[in-house]
PATI-582432 format. One record per atom (N, C-alpha, C): residue in three letters; x, y, z; residue number from 1; atom name. Coordinates in steps of 0.1 Angstrom, whole numbers. Layout:
BEGIN
<rec "ALA" <X Y Z> NUM "CA">
...
END
This chain:
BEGIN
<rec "UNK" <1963 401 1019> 1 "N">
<rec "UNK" <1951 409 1020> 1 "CA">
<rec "UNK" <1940 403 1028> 1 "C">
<rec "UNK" <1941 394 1029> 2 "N">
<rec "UNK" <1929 385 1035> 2 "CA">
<rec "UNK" <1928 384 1045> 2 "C">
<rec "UNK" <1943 380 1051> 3 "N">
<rec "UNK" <1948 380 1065> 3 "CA">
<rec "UNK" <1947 393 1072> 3 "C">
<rec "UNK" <1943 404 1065> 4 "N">
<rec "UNK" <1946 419 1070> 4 "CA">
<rec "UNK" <1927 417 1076> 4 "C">
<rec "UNK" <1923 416 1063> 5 "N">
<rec "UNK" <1905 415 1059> 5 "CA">
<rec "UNK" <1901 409 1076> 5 "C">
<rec "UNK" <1904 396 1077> 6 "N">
<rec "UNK" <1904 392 1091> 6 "CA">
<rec "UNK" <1907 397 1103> 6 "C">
<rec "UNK" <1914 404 1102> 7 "N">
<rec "UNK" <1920 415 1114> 7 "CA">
<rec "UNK" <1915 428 1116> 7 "C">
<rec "UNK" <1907 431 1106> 8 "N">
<rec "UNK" <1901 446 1105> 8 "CA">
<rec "UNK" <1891 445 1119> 8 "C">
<rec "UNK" <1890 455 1125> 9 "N">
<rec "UNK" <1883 454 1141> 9 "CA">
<rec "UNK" <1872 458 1132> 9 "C">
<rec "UNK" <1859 447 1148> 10 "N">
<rec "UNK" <1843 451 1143> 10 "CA">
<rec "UNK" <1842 462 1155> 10 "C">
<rec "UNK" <1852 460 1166> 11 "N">
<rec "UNK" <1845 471 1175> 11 "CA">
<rec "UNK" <1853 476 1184> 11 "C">
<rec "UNK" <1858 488 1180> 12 "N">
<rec "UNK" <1869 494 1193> 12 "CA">
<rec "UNK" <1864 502 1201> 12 "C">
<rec "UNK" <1877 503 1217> 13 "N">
<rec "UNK" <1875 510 1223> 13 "CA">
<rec "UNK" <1890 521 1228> 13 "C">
<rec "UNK" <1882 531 1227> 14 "N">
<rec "UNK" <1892 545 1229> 14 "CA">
<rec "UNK" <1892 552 1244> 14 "C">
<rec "UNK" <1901 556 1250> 15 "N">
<rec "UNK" <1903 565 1261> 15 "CA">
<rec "UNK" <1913 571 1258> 15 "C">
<rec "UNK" <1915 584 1255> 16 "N">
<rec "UNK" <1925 597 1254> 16 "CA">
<rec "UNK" <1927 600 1268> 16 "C">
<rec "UNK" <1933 604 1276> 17 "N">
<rec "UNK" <1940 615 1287> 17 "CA">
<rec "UNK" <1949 620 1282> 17 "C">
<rec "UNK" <1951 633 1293> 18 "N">
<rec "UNK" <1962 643 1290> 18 "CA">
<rec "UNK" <1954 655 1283> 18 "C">
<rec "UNK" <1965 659 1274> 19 "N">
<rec "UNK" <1963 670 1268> 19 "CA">
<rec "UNK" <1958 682 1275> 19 "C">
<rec "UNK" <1947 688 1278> 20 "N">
<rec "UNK" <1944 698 1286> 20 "CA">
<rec "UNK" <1937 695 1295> 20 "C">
<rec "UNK" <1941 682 1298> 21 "N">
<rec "UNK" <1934 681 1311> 21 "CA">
<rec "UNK" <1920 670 1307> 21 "C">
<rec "UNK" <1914 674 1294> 22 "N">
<rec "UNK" <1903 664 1290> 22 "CA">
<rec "UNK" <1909 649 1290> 22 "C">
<rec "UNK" <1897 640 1293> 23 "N">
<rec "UNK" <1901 625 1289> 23 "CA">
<rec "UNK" <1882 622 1287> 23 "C">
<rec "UNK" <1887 612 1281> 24 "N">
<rec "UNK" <1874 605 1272> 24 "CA">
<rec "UNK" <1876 592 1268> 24 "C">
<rec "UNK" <1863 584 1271> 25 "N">
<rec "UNK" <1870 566 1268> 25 "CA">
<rec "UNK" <1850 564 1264> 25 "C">
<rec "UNK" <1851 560 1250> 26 "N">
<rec "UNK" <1839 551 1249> 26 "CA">
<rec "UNK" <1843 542 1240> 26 "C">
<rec "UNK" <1831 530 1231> 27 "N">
<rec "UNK" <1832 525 1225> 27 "CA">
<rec "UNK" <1826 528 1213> 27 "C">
<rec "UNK" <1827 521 1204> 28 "N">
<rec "UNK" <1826 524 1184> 28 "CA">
<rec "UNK" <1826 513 1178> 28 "C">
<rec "UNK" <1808 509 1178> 29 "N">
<rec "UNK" <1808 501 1163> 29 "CA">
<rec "UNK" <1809 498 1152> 29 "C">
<rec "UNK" <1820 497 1145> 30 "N">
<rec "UNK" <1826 499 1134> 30 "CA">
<rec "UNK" <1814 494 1123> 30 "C">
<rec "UNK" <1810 487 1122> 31 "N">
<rec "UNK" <1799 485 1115> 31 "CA">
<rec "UNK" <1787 495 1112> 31 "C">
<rec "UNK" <1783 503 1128> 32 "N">
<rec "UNK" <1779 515 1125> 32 "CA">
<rec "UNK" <1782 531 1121> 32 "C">
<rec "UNK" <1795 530 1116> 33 "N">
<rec "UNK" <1803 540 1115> 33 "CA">
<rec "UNK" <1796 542 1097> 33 "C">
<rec "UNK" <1800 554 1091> 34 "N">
<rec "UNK" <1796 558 1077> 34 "CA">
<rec "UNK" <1809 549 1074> 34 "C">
<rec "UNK" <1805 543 1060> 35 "N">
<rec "UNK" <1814 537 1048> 35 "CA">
<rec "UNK" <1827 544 1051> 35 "C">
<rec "UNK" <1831 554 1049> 36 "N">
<rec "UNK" <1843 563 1045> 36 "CA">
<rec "UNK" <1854 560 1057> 36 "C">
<rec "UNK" <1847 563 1068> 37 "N">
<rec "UNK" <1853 561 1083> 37 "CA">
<rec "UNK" <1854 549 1086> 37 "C">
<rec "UNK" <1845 538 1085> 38 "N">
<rec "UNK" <1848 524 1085> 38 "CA">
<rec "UNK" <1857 518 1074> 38 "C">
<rec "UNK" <1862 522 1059> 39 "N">
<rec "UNK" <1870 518 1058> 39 "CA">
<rec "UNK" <1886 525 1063> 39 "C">
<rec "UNK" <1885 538 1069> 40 "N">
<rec "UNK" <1893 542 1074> 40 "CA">
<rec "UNK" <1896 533 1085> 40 "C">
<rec "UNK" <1889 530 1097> 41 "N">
<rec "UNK" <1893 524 1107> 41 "CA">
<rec "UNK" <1898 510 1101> 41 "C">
<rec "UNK" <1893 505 1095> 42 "N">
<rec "UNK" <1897 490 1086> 42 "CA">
<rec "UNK" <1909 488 1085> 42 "C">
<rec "UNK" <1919 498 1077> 43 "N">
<rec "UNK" <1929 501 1072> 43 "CA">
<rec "UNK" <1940 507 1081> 43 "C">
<rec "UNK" <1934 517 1087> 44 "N">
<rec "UNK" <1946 523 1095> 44 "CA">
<rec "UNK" <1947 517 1114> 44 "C">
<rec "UNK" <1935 508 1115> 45 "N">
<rec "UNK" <1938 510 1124> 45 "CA">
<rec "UNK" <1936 492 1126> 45 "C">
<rec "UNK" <1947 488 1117> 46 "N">
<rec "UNK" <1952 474 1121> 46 "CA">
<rec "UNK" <1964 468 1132> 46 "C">
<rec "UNK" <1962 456 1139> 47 "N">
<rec "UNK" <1973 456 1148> 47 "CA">
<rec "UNK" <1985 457 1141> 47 "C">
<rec "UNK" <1985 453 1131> 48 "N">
<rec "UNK" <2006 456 1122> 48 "CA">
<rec "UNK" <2008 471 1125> 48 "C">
<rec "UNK" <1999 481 1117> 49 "N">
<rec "UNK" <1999 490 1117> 49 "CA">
<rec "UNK" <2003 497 1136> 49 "C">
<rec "UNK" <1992 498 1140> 50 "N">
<rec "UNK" <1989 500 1156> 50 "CA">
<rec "UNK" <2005 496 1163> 50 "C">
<rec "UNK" <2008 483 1160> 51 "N">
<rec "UNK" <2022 478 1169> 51 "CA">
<rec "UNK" <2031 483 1164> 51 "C">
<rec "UNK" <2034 492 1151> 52 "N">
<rec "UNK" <2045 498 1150> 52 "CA">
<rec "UNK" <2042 517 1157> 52 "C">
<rec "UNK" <2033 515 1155> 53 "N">
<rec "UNK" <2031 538 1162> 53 "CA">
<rec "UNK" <2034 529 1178> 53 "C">
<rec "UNK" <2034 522 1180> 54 "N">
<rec "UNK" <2036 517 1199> 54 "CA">
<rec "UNK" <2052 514 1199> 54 "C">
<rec "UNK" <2056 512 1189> 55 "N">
<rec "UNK" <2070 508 1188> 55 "CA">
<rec "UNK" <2084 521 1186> 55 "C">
<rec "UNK" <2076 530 1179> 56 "N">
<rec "UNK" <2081 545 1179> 56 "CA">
<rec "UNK" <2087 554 1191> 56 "C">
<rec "UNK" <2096 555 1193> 57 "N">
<rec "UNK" <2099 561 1205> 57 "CA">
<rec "UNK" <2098 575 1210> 57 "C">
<rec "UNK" <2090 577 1218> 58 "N">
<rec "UNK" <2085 590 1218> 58 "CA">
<rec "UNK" <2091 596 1228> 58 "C">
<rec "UNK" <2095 611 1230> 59 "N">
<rec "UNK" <2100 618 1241> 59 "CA">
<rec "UNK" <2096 617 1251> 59 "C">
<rec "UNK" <2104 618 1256> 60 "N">
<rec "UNK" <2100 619 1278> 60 "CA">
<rec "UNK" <2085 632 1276> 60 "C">
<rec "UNK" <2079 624 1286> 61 "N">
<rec "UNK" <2067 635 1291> 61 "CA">
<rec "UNK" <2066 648 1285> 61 "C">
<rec "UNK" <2057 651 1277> 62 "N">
<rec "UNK" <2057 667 1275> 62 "CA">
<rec "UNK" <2049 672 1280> 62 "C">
<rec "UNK" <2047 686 1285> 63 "N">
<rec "UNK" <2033 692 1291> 63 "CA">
<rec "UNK" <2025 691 1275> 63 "C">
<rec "UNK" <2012 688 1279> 64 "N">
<rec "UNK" <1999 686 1270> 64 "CA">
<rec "UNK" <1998 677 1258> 64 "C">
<rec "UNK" <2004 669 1264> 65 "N">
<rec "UNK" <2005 654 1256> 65 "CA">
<rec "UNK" <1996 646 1255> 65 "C">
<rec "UNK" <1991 643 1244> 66 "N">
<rec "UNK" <1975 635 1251> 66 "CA">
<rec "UNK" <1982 619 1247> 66 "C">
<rec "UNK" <1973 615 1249> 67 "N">
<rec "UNK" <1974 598 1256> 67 "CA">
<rec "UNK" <1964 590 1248> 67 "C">
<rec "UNK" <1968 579 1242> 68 "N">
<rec "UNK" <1957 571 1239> 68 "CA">
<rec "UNK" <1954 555 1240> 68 "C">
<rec "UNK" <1951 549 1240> 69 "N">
<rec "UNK" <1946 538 1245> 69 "CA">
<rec "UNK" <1935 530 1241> 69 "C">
<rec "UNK" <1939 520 1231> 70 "N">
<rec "UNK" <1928 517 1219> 70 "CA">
<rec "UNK" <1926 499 1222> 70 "C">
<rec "UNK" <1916 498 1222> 71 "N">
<rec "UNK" <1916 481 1222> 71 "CA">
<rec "UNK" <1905 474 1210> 71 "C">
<rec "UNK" <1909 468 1206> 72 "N">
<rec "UNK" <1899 465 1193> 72 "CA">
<rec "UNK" <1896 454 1197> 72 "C">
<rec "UNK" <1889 447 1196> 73 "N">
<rec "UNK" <1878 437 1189> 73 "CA">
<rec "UNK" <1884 432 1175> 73 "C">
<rec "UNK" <1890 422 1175> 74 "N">
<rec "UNK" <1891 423 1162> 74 "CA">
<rec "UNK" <1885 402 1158> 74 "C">
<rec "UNK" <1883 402 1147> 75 "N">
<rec "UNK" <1881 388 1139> 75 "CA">
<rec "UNK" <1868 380 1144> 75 "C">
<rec "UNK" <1865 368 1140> 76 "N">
<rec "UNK" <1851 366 1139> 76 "CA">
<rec "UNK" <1855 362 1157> 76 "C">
<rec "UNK" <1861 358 1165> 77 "N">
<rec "UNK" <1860 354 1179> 77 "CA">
<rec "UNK" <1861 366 1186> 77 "C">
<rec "UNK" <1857 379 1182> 78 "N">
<rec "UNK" <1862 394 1192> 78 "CA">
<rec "UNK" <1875 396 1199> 78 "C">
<rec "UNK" <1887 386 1198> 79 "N">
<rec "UNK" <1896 388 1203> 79 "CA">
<rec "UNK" <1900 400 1203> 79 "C">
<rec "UNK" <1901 406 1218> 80 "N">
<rec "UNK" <1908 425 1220> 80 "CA">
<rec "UNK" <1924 421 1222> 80 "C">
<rec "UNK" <1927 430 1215> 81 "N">
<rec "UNK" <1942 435 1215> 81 "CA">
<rec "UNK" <1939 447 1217> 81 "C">
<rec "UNK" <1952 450 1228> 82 "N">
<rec "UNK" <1952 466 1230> 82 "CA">
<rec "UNK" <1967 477 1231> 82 "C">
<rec "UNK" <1966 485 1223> 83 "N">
<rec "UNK" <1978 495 1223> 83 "CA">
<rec "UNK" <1975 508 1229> 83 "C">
<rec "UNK" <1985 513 1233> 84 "N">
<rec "UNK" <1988 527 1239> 84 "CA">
<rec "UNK" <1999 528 1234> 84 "C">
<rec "UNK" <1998 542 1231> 85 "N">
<rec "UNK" <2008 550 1228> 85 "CA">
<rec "UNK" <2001 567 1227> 85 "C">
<rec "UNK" <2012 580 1224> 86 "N">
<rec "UNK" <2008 595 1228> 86 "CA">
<rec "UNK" <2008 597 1215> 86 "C">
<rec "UNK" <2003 613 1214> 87 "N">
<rec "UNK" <2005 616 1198> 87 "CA">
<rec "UNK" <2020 624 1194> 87 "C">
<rec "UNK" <2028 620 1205> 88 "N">
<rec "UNK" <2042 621 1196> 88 "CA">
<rec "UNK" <2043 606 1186> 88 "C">
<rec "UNK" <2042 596 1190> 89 "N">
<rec "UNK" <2042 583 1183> 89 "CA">
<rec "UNK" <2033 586 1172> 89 "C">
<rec "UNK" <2022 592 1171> 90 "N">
<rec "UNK" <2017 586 1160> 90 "CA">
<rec "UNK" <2015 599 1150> 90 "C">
<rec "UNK" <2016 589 1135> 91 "N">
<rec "UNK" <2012 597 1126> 91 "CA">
<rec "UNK" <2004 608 1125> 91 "C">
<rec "UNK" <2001 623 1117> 92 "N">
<rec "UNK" <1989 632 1114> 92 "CA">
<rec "UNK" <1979 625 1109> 92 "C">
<rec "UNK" <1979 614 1103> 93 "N">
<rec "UNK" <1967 605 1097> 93 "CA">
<rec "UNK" <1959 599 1105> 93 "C">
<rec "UNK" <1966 592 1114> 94 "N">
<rec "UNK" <1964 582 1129> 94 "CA">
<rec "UNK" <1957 597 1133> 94 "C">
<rec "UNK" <1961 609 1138> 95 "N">
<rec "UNK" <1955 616 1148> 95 "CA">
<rec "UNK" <1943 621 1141> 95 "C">
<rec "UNK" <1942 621 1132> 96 "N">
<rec "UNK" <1930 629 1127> 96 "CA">
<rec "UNK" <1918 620 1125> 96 "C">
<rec "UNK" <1920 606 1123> 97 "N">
<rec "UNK" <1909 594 1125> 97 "CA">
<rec "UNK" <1906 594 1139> 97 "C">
<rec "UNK" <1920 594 1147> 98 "N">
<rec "UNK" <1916 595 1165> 98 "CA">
<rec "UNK" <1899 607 1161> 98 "C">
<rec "UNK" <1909 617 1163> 99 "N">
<rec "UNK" <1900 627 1164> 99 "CA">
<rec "UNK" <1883 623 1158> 99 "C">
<rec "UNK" <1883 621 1147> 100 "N">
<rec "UNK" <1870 615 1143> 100 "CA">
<rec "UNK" <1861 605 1151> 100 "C">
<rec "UNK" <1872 597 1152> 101 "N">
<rec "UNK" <1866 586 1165> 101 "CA">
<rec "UNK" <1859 592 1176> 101 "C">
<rec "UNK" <1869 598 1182> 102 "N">
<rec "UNK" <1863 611 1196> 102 "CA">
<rec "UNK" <1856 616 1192> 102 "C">
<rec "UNK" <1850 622 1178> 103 "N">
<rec "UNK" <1838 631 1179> 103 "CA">
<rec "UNK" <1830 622 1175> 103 "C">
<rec "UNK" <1831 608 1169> 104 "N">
<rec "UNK" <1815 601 1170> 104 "CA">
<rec "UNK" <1816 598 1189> 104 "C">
<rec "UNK" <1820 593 1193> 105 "N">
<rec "UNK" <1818 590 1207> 105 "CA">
<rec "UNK" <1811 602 1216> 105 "C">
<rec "UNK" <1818 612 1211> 106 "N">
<rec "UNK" <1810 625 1216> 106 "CA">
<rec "UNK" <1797 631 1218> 106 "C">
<rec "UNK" <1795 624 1204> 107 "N">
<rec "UNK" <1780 627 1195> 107 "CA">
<rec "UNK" <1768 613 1203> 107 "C">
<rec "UNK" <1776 604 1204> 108 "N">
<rec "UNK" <1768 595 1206> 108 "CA">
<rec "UNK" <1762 597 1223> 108 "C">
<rec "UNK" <1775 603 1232> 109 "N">
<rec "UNK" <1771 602 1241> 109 "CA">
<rec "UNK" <1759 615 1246> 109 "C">
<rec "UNK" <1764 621 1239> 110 "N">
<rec "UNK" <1753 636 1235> 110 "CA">
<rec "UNK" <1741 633 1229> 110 "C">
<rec "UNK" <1737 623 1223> 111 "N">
<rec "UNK" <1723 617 1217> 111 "CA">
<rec "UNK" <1714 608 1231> 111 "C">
<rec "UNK" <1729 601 1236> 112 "N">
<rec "UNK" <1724 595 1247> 112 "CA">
<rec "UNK" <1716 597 1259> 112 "C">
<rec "UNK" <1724 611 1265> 113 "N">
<rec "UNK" <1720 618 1270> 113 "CA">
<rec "UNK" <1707 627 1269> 113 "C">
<rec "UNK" <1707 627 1256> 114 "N">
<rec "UNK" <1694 635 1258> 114 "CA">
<rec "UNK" <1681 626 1257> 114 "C">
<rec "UNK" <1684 613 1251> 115 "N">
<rec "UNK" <1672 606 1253> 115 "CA">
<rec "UNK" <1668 602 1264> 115 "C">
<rec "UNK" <1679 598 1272> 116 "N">
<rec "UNK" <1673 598 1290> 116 "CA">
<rec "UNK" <1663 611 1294> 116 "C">
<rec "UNK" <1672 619 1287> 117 "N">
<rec "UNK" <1662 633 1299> 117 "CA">
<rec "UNK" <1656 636 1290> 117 "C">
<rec "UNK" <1650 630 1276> 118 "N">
<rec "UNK" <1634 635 1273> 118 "CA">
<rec "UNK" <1624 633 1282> 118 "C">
<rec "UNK" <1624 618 1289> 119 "N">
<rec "UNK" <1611 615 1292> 119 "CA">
<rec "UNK" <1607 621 1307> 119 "C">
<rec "UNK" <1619 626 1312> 120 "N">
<rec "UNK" <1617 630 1325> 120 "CA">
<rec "UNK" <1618 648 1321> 120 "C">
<rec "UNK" <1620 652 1307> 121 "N">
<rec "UNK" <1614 661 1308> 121 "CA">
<rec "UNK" <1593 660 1305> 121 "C">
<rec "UNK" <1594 650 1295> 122 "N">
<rec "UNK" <1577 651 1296> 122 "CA">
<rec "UNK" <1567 649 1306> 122 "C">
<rec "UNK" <1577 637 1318> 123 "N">
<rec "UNK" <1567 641 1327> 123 "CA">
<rec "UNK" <1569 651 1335> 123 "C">
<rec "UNK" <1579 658 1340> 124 "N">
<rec "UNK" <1576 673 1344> 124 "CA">
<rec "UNK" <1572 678 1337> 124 "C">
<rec "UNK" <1565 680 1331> 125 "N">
<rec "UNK" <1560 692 1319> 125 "CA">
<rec "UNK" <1544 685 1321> 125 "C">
<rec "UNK" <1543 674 1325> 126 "N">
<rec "UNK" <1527 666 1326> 126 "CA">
<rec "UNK" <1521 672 1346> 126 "C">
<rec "UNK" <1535 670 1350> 127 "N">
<rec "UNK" <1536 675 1365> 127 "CA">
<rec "UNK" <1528 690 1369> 127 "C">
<rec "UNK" <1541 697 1360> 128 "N">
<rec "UNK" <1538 709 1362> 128 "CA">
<rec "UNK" <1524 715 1358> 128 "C">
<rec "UNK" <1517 709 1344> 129 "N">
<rec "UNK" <1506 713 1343> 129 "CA">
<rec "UNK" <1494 710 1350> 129 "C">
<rec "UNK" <1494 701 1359> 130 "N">
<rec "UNK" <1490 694 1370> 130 "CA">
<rec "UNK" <1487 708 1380> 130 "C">
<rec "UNK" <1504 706 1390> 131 "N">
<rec "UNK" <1499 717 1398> 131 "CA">
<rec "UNK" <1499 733 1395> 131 "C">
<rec "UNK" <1502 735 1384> 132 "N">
<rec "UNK" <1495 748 1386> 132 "CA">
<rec "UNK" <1508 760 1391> 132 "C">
<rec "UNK" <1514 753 1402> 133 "N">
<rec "UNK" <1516 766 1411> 133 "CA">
<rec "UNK" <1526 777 1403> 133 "C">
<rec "UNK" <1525 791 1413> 134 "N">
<rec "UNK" <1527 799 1405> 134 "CA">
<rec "UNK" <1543 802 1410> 134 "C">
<rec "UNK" <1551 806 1399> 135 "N">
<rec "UNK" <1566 801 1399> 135 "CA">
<rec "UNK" <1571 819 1409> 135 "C">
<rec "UNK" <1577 815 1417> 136 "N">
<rec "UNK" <1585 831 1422> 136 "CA">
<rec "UNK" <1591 842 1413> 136 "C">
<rec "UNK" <1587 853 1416> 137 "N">
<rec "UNK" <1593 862 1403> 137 "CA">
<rec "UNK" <1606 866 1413> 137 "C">
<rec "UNK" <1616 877 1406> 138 "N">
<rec "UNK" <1627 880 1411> 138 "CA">
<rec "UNK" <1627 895 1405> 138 "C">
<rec "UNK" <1633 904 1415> 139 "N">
<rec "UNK" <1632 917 1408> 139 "CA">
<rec "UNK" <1644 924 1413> 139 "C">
<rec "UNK" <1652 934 1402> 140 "N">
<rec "UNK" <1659 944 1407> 140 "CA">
<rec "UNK" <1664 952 1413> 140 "C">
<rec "UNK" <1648 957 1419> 141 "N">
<rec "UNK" <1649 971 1423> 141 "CA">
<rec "UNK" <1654 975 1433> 141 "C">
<rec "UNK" <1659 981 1439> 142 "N">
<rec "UNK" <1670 987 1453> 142 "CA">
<rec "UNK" <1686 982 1442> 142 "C">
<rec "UNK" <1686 975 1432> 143 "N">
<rec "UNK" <1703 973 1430> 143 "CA">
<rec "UNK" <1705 985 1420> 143 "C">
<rec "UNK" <1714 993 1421> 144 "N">
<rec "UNK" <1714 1004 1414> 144 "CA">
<rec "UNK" <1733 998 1409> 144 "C">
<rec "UNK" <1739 994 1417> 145 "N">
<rec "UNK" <1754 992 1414> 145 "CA">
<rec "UNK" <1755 971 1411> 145 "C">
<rec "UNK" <1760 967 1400> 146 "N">
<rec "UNK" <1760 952 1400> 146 "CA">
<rec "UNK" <1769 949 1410> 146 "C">
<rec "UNK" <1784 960 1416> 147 "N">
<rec "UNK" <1795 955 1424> 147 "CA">
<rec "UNK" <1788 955 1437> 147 "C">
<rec "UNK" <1776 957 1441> 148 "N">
<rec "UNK" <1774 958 1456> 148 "CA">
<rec "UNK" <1773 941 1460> 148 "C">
<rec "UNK" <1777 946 1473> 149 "N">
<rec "UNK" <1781 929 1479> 149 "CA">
<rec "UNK" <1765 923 1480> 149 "C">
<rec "UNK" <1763 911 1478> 150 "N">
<rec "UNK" <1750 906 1482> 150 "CA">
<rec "UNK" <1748 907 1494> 150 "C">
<rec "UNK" <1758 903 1505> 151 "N">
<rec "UNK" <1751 906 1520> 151 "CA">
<rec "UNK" <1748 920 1523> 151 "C">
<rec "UNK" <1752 930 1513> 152 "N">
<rec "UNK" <1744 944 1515> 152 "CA">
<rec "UNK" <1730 943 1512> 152 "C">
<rec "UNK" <1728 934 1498> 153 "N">
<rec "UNK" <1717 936 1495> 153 "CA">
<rec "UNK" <1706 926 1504> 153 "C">
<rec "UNK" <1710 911 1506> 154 "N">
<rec "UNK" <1700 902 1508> 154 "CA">
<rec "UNK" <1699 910 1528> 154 "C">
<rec "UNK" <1710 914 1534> 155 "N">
<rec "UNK" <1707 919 1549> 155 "CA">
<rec "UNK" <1700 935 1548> 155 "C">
<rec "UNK" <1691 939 1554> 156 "N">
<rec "UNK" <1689 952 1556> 156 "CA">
<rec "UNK" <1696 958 1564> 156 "C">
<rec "UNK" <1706 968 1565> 157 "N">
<rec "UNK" <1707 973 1576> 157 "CA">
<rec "UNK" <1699 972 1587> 157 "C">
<rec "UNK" <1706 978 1598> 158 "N">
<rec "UNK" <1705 975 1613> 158 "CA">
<rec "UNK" <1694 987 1616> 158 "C">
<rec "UNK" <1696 1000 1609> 159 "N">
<rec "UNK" <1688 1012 1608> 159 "CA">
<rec "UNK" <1675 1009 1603> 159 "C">
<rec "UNK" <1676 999 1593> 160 "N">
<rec "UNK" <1661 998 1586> 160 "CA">
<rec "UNK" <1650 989 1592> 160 "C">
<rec "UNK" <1661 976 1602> 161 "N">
<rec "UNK" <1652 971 1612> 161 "CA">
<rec "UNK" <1647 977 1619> 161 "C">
<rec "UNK" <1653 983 1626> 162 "N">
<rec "UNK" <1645 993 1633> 162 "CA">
<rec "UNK" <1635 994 1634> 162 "C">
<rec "UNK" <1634 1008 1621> 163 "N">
<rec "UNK" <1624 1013 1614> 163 "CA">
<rec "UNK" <1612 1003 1618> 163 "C">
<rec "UNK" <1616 996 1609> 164 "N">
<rec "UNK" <1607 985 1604> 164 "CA">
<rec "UNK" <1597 979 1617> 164 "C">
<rec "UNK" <1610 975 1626> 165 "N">
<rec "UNK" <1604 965 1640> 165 "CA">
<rec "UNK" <1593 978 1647> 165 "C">
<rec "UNK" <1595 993 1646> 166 "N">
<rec "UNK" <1587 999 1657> 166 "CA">
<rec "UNK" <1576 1006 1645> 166 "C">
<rec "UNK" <1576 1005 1633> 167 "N">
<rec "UNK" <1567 1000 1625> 167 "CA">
<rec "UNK" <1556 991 1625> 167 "C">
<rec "UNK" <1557 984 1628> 168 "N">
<rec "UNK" <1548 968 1634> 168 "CA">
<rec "UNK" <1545 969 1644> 168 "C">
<rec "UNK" <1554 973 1657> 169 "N">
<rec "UNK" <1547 975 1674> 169 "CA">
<rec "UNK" <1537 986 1668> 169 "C">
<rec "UNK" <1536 998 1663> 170 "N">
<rec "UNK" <1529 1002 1665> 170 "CA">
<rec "UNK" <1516 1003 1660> 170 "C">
<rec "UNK" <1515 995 1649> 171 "N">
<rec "UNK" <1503 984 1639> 171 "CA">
<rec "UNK" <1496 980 1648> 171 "C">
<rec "UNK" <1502 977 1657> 172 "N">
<rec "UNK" <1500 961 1664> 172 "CA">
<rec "UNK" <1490 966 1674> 172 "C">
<rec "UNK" <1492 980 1681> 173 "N">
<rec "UNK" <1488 985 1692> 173 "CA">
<rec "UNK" <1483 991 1689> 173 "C">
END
């Protein structure tokens, strides 16, 4: 038990590919994970454990196979070890902590994300109040059909230049 205690990772890293095409690779510190999920990772996702779902022999290529690729951090020196294997190899248990993992990393990068673009929303919002200017409106009217081609709409006819051009000469004169 002790010897496991020691091996429990303080910090892994995940990259999935495949499957539909998504792939996703961040890191997770175990430490900051909720109680329940960190002793989950503790337990299930030991190298003993981990080197046998790698040892499992999994079918030739299937379409929408996902992929995974885990390297832990493990013991008081961070030494990484790292396994790969697909989720034909691994357990329903194994995939469903994956999966967990992937939605904290999800979350986090989605937290991340928006803290960058707060502040460059507040100073455009300081910007904008600044200048004032007034924003372009967009209107409608002439579209009676949504299928009509835009270059119908954005070109006038050749007849309406016309119009238009001997409209103006005669303003003009």
């Amino acid at each position: 038990m002790k010897k496991e205690r020691k091996q429990a990772p303080t910090q892994l890293f995940l990259r999935t590919t495949g499957g539909m095409g998504i792939s996703l690779e961040g890191s997770v510190d175990v430490d900051a994970l909720p109680d329940d999920l960190a002793r989950q990772v503790a337990t299930e996702l030991t190298p003993r454990k981990l080197s046998r779902v790698v040892r499992r022999k999994a079918v030739t290529f299937v379409p929408g196979q996902q992929e995974y690729e885990i390297a832990l951090a493990t013991g008081e020196d961070g030494e990484l070890k790292r396994y790969a294997f697909t989720d034909q190899q691994a357990d329903p248990e194994l995939l469903d902590l994956l999966d967990e993992l992937t939605a904290t990393i999800i979350q986090a990068k989605m937290r991340a994300r928006r803290t960058r673009r707060q502040p460059k929303r507040e100073e455009q919002g300081k910007r904008e109040s600044r200048e004032k200017t007034p924003s372009p409106t967009f209107s409608n009217e002439g579209i009676t059909d949504p299928a009509t081609p835009l270059r119908d709409i954005a070109e006038p006819n050749m007849e309406e230049k016309a119009e238009d051009d001997a409209l103006m000469r005669a303003s003009e004169g």
